[in-house]
VOBA-1610 file (N, C-alpha, C; in pm, whole numbers, padded with zeros to 5 digits, always signed):
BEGIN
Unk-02708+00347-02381Unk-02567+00315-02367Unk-02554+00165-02343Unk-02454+00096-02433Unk-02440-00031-02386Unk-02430-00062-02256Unk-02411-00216-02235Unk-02313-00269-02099Unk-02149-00229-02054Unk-02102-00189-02182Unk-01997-00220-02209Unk-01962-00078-02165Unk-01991+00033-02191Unk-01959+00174-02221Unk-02029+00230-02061Unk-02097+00146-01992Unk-02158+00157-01843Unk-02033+00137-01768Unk-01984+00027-01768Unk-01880-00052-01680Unk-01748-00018-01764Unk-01721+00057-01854Unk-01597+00140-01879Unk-01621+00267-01805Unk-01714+00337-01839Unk-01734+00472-01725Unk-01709+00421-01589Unk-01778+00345-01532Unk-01775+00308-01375Unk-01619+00318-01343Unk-01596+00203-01396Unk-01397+00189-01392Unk-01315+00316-01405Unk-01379+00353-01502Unk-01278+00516-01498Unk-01336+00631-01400Unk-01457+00627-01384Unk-01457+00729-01242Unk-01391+00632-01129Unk-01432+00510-01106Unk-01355+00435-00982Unk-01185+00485-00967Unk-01127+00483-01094Unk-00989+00526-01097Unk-00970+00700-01059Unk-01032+00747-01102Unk-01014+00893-01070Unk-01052+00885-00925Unk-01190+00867-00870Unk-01145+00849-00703Unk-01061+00802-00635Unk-00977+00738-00700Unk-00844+00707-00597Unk-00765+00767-00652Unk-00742+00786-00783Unk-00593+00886-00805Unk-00643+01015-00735Unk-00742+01063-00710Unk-00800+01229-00632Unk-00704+01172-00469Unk-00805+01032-00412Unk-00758+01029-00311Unk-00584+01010-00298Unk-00492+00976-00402Unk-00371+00954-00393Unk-00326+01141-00396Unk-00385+01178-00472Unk-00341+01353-00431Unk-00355+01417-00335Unk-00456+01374-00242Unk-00521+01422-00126Unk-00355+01319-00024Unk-00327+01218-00029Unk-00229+01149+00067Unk-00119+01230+00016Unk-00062+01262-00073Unk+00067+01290-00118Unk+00069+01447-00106Unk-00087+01518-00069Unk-00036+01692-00061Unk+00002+01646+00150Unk-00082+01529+00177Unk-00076+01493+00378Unk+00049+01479+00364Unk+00109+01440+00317Unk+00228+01359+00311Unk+00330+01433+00309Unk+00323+01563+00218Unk+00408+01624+00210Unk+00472+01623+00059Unk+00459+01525-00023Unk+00523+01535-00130Unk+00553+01677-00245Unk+00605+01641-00315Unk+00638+01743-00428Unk+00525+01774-00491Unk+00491+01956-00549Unk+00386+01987-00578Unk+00346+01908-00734Unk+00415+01858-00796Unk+00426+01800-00927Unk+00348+01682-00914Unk+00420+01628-00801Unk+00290+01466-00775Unk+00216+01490-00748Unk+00176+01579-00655Unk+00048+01639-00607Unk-00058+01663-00737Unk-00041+01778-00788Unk-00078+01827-00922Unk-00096+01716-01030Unk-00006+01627-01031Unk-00020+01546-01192Unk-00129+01411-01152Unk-00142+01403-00980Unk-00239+01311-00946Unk-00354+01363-00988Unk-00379+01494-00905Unk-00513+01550-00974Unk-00565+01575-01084Unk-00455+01632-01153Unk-00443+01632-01264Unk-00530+01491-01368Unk-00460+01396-01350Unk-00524+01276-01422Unk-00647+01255-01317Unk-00649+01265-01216Unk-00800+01221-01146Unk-00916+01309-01219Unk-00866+01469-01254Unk-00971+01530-01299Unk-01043+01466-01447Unk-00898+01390-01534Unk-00934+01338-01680Unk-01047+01209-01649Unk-00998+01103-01545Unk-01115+01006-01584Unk-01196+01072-01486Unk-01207+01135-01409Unk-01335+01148-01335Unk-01434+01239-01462Unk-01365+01339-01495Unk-01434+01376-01622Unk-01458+01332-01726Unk-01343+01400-01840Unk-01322+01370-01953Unk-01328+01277-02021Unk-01275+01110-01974Unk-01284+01006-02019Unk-01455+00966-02032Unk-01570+00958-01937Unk-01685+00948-01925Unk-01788+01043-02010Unk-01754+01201-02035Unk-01747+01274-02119Unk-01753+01213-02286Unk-01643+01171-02303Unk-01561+01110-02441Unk-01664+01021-02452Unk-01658+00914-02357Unk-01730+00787-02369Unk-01897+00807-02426Unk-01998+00927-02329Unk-02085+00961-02378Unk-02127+01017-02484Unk-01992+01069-02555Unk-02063+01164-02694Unk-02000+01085-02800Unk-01888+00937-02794Unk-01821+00954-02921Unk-01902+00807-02950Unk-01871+00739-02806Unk-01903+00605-02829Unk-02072+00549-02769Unk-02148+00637-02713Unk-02256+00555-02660Unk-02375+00620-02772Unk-02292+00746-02857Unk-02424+00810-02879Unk-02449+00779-03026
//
């Protein structure tokens, strides 16, 4: 895998740990189940999917 496709994964799991942790403040918080949900929601895509993508379309 390049440099390039290393430090795009990193960045996109880095982002999914905080959008997880922004779902985790906003279910404390009290907010609406929609923010709740659509945080995780996208935390689950780059913590996954995006790194996923990255490994099979572009590193391989």
């Amino acid at each position: 895998m390049s440099d390039v496709g290393v430090i795009v994964t990193m960045v996109s799991v880095g982002i999914g740990f905080v959008l997880f942790g922004a779902s985790f403040k906003g279910f404390m918080d009290r907010r609406g189940p929609k923010v709740v949900w659509g945080l995780f929601t996208a935390a689950v895509v780059f913590i996954t999917l995006v790194p996923v993508g990255i490994a099979v379309f572009w590193a391989a």
